[in-house]
PyMOL Python script that loads the backbone (N, CA, C, O; Angstrom):
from pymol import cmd

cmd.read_pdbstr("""\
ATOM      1  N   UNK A   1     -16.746  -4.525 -10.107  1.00  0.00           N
ATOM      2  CA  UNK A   1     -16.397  -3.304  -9.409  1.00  0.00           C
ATOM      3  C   UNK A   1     -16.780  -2.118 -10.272  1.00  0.00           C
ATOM      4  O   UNK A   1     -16.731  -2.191 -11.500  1.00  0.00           O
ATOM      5  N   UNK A   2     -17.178  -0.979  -9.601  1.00  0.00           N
ATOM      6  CA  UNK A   2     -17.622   0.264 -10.213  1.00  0.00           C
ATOM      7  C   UNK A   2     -16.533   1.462 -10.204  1.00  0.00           C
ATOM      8  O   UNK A   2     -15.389   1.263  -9.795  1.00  0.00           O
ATOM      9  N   UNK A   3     -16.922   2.582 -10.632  1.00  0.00           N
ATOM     10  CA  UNK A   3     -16.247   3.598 -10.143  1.00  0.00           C
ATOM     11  C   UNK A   3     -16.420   4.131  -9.062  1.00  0.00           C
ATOM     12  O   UNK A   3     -15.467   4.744  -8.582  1.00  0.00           O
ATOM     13  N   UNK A   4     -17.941   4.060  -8.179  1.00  0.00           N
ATOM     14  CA  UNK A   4     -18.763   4.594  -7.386  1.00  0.00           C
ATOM     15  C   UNK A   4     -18.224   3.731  -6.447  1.00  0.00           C
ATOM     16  O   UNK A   4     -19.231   3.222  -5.956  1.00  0.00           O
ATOM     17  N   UNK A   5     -17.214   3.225  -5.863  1.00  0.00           N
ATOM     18  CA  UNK A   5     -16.743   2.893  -4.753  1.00  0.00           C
ATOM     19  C   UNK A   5     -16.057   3.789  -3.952  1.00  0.00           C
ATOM     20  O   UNK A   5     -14.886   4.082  -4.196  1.00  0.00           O
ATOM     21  N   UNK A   6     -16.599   4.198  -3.131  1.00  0.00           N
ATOM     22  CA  UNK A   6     -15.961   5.150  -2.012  1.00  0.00           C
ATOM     23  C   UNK A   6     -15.504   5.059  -0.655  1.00  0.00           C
ATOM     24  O   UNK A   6     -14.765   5.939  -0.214  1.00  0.00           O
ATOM     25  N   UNK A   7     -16.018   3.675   0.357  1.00  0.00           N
ATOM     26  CA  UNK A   7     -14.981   3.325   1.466  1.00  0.00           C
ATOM     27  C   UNK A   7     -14.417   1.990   1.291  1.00  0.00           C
ATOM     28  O   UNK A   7     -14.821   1.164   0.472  1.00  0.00           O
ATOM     29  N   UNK A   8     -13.362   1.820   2.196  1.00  0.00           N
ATOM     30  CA  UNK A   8     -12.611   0.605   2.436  1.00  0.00           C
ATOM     31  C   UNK A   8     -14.009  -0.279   2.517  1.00  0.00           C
ATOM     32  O   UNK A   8     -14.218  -1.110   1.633  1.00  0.00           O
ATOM     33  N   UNK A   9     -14.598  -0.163   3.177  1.00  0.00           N
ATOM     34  CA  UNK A   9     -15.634  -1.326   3.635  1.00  0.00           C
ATOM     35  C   UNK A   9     -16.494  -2.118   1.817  1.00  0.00           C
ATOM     36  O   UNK A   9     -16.941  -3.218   1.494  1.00  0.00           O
ATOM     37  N   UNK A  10     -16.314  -0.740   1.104  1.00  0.00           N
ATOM     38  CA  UNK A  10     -16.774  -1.324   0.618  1.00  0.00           C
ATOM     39  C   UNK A  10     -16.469  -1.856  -0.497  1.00  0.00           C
ATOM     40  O   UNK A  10     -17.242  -2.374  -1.303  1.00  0.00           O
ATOM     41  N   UNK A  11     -15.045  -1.712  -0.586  1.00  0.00           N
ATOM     42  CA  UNK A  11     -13.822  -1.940  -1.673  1.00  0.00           C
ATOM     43  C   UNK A  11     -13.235  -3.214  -0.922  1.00  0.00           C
ATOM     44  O   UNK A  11     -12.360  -3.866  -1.493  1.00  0.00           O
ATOM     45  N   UNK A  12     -13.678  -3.585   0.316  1.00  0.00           N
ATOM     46  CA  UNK A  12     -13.156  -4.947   0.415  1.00  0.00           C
ATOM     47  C   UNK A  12     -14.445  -5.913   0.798  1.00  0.00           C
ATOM     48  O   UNK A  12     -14.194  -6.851   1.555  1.00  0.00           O
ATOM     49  N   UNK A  13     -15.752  -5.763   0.352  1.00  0.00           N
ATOM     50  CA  UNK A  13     -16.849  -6.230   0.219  1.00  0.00           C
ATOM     51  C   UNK A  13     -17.054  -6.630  -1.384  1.00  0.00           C
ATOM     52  O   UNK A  13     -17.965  -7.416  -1.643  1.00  0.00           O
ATOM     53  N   UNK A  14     -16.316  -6.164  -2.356  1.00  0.00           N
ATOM     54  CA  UNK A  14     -16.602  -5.923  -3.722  1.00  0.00           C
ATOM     55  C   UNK A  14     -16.142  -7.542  -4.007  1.00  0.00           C
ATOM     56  O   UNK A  14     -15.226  -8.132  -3.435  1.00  0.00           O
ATOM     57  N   UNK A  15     -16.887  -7.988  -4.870  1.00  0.00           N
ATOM     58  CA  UNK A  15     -16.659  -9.927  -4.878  1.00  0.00           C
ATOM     59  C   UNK A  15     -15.382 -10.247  -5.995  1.00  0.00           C
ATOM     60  O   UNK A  15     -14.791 -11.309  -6.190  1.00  0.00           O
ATOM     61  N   UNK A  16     -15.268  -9.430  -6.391  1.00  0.00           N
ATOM     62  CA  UNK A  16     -13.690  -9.432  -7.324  1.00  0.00           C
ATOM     63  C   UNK A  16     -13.058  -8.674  -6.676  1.00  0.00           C
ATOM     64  O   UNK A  16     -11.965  -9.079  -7.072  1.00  0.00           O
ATOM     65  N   UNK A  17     -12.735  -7.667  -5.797  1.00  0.00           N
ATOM     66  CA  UNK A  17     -11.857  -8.036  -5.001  1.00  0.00           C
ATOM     67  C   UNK A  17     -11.574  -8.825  -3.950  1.00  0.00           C
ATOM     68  O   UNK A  17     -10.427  -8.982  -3.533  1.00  0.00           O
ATOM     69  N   UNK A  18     -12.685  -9.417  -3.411  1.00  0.00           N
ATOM     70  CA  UNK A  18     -12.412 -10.615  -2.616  1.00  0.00           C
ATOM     71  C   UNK A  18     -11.731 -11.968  -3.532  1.00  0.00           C
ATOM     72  O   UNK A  18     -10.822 -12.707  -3.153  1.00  0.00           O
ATOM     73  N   UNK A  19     -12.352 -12.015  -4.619  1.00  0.00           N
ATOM     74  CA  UNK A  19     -11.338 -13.120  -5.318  1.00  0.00           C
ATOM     75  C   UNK A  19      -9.980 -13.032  -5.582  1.00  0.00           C
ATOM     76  O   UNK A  19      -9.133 -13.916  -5.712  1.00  0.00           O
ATOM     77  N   UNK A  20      -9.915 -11.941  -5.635  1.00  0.00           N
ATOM     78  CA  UNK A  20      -8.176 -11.498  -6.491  1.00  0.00           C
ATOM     79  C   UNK A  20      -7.591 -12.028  -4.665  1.00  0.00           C
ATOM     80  O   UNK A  20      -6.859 -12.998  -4.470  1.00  0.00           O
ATOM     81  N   UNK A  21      -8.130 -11.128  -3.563  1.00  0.00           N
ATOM     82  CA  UNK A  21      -7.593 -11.495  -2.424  1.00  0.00           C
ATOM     83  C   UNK A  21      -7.216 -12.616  -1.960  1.00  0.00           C
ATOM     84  O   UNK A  21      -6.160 -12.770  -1.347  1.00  0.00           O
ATOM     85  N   UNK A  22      -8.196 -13.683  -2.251  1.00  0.00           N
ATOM     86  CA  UNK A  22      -7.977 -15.007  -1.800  1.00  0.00           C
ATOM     87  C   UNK A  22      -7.071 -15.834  -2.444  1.00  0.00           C
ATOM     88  O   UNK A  22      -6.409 -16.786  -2.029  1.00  0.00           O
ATOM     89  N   UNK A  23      -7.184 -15.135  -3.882  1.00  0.00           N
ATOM     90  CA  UNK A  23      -6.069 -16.167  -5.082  1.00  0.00           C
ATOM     91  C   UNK A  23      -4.533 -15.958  -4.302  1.00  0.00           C
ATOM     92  O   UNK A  23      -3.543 -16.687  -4.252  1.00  0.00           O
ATOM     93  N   UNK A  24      -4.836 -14.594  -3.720  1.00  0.00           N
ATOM     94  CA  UNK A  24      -3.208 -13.876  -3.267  1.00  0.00           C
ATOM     95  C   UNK A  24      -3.072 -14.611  -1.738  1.00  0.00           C
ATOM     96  O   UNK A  24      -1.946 -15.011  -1.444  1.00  0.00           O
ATOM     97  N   UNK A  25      -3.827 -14.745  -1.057  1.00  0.00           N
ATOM     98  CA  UNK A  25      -3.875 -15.254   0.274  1.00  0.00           C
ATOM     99  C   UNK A  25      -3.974 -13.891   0.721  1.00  0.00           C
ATOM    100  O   UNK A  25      -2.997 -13.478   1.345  1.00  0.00           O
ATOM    101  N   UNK A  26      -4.999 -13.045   0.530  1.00  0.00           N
ATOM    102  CA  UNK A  26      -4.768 -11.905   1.929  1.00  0.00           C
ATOM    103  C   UNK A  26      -5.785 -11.765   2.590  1.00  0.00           C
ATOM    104  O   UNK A  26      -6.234 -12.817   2.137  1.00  0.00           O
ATOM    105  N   UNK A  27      -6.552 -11.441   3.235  1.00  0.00           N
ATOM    106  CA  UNK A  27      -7.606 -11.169   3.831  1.00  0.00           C
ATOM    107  C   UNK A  27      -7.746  -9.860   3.940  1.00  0.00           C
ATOM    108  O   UNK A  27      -7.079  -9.051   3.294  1.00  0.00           O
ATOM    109  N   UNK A  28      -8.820  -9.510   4.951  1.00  0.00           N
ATOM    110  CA  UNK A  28      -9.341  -7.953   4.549  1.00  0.00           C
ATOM    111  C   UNK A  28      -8.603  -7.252   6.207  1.00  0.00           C
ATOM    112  O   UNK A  28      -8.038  -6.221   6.571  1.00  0.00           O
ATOM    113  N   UNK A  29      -9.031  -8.500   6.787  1.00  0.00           N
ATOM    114  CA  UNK A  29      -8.087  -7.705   7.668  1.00  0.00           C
ATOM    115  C   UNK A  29      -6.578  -6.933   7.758  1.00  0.00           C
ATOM    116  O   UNK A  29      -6.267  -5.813   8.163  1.00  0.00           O
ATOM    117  N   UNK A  30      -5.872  -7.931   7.254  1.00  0.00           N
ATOM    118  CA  UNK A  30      -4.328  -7.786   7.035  1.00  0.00           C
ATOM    119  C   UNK A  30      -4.417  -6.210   6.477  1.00  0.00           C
ATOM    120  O   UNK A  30      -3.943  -5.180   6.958  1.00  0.00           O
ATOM    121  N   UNK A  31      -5.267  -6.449   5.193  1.00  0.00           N
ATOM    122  CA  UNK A  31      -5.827  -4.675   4.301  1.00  0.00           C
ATOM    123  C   UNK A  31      -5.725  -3.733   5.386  1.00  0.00           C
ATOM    124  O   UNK A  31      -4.751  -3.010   5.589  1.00  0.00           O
ATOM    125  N   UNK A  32      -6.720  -3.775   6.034  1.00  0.00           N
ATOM    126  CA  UNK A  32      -6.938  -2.886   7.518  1.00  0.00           C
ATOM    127  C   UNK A  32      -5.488  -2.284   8.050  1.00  0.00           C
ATOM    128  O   UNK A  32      -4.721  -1.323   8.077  1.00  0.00           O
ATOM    129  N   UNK A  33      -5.718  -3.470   8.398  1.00  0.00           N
ATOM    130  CA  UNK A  33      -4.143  -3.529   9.274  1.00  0.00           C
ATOM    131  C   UNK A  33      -3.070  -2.317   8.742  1.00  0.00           C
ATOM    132  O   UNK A  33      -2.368  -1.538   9.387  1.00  0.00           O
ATOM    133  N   UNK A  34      -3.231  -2.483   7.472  1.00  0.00           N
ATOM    134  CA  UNK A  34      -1.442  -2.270   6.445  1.00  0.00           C
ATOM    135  C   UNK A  34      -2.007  -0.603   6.612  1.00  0.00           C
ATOM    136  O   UNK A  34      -1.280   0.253   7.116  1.00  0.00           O
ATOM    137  N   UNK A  35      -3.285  -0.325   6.153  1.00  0.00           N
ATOM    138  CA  UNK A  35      -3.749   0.871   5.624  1.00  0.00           C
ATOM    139  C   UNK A  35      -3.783   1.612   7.071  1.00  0.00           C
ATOM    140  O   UNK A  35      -3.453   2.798   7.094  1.00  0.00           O
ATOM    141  N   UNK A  36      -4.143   1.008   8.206  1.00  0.00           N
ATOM    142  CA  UNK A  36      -3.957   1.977   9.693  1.00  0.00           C
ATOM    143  C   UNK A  36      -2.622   2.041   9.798  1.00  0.00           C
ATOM    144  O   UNK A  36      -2.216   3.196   9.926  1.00  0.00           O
ATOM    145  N   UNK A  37      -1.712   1.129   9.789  1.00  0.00           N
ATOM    146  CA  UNK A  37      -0.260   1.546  10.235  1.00  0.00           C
ATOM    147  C   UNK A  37       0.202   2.797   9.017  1.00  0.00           C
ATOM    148  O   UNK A  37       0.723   3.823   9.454  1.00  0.00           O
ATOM    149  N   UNK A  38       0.029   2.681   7.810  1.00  0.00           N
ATOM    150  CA  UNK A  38       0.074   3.579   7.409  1.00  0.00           C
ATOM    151  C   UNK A  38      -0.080   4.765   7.439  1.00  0.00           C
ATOM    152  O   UNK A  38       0.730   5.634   7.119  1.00  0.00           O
ATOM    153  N   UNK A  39      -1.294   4.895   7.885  1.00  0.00           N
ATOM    154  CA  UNK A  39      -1.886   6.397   8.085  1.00  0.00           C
ATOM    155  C   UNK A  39      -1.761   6.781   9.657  1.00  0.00           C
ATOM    156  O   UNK A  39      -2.457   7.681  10.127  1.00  0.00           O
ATOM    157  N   UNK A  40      -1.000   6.179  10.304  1.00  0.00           N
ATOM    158  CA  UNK A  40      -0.924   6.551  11.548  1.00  0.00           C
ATOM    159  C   UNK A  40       0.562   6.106  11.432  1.00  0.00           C
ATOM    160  O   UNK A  40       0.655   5.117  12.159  1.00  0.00           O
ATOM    161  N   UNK A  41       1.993   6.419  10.754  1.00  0.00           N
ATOM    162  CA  UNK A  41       3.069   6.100  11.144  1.00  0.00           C
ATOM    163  C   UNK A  41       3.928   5.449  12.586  1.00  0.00           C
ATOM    164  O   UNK A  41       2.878   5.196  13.176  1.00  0.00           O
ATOM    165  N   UNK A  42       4.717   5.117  13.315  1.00  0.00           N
ATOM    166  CA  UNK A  42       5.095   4.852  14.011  1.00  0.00           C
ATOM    167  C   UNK A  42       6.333   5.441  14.187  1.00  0.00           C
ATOM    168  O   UNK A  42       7.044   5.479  13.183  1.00  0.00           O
ATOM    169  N   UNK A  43       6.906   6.058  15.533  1.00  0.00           N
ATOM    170  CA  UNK A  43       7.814   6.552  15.733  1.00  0.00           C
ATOM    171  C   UNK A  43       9.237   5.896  15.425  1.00  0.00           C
ATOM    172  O   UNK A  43      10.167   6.407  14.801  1.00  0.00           O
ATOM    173  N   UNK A  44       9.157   4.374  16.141  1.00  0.00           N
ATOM    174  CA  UNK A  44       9.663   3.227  16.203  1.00  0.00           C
ATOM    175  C   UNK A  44      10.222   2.999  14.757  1.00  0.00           C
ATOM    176  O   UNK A  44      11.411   2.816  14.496  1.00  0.00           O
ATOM    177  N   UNK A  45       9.166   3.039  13.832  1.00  0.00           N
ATOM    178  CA  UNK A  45       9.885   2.353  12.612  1.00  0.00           C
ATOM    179  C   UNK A  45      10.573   3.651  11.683  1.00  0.00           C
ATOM    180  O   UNK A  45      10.161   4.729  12.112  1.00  0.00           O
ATOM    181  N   UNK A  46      11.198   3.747  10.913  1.00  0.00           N
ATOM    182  CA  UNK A  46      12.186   4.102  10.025  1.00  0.00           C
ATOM    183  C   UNK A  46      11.339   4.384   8.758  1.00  0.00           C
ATOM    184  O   UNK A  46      11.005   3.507   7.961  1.00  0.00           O
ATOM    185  N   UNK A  47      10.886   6.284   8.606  1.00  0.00           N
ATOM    186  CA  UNK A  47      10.688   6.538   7.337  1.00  0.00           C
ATOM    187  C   UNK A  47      11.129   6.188   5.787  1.00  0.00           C
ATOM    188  O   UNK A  47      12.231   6.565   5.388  1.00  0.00           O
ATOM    189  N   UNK A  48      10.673   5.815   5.349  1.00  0.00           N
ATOM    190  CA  UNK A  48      11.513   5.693   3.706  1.00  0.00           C
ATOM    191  C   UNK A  48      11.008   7.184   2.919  1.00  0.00           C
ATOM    192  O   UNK A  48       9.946   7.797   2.809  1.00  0.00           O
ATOM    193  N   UNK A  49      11.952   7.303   2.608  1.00  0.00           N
ATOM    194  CA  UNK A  49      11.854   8.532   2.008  1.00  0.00           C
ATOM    195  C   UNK A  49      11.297   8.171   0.325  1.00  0.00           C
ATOM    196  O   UNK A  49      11.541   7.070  -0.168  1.00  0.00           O
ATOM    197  N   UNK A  50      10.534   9.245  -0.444  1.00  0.00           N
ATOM    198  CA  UNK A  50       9.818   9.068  -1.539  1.00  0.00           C
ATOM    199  C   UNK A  50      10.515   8.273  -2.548  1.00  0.00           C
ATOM    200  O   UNK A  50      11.584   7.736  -2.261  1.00  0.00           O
ATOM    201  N   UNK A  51      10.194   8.201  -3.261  1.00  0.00           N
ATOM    202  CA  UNK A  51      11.110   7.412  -4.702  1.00  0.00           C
ATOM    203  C   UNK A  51      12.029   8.079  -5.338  1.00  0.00           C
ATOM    204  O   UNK A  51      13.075   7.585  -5.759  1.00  0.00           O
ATOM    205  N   UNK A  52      11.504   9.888  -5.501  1.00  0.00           N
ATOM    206  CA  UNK A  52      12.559  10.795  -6.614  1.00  0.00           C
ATOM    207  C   UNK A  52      13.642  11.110  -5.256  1.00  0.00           C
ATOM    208  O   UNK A  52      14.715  11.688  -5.429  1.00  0.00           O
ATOM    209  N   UNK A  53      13.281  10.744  -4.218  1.00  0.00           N
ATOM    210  CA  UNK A  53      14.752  11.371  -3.154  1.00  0.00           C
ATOM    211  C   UNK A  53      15.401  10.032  -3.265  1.00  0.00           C
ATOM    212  O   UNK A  53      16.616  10.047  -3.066  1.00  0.00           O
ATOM    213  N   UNK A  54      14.906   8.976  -3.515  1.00  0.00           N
ATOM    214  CA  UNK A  54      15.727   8.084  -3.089  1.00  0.00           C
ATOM    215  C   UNK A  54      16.988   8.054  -4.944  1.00  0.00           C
ATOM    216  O   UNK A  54      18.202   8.165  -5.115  1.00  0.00           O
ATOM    217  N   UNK A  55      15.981   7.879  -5.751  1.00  0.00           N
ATOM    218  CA  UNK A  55      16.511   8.228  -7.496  1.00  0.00           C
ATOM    219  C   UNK A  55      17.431   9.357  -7.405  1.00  0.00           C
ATOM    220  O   UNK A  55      18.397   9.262  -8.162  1.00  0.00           O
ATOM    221  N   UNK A  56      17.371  10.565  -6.558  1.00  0.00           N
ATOM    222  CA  UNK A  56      18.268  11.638  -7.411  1.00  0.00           C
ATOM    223  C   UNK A  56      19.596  11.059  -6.325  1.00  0.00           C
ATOM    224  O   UNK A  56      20.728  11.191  -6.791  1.00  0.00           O
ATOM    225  N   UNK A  57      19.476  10.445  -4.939  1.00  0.00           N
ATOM    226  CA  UNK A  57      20.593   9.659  -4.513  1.00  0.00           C
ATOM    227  C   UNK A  57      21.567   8.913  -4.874  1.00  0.00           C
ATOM    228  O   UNK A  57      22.792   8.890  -4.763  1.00  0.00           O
ATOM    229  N   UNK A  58      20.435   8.081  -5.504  1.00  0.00           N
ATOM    230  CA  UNK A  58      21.094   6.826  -6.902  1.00  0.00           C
ATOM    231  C   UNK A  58      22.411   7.387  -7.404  1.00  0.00           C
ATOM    232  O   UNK A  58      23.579   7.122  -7.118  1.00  0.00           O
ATOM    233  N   UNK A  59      21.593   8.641  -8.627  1.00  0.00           N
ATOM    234  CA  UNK A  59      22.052   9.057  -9.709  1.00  0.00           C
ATOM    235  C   UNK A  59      23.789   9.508  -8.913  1.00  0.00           C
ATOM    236  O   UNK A  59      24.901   8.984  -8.959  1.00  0.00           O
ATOM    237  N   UNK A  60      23.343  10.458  -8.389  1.00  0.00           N
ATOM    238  CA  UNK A  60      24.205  11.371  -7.323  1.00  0.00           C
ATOM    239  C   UNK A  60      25.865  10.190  -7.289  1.00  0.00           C
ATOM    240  O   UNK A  60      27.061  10.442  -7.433  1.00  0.00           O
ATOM    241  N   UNK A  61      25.106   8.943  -7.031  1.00  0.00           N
ATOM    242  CA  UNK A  61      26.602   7.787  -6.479  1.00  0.00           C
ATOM    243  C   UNK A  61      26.633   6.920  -7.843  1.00  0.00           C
ATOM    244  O   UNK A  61      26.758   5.706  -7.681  1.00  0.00           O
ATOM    245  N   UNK A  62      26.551   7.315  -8.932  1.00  0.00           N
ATOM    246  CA  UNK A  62      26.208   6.584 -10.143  1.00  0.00           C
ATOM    247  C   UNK A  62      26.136   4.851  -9.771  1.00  0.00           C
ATOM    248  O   UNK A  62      26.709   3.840 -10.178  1.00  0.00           O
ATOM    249  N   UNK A  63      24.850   5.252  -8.535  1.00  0.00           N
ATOM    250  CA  UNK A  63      24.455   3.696  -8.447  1.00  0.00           C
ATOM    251  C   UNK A  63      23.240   3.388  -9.672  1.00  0.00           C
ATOM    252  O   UNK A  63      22.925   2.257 -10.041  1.00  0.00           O
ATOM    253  N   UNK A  64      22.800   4.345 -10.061  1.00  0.00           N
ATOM    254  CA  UNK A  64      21.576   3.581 -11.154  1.00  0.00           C
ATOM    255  C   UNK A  64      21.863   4.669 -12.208  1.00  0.00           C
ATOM    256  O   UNK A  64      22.573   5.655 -12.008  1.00  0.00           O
ATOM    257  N   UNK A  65      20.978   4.252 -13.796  1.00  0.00           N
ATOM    258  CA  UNK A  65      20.903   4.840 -14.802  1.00  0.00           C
ATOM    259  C   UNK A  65      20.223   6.678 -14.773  1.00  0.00           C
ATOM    260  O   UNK A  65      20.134   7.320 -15.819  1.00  0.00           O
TER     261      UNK A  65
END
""", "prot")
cmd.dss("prot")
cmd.show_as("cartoon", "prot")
cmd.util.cbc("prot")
cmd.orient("prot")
């Protein structure tokens, strides 16, 4: 893999990442898949809010350090 990778197509064409994929069981589709629902949210499902909102929550209920 290079630095000069610039689309999905071709970051899941790249032959080490197809290996790492297969060792994991994923395919390129599933990739697809995860990266459209992503970028197109769903009304239906339930935002998670960022990491530091969810951390200063934590702190807030001295549920974490």
């Amino acid at each position: 893999m290079n630095d000069t990778i610039s689309t999905l197509d071709e970051l899941l064409s790249d032959p080490m990442v197809l290996l790492v994929m297969e060792r994991d069981r994923v395919h390129p589709d599933q990739v697809r898949l995860l990266l459209e629902r992503a970028r197109r949210p769903s009304q239906d499902e339930p935002a998670v809010p960022p990491a530091h909102v969810i951390a200063r929550t934590c702190q807030k209920l001295w549920l974490c350090p």
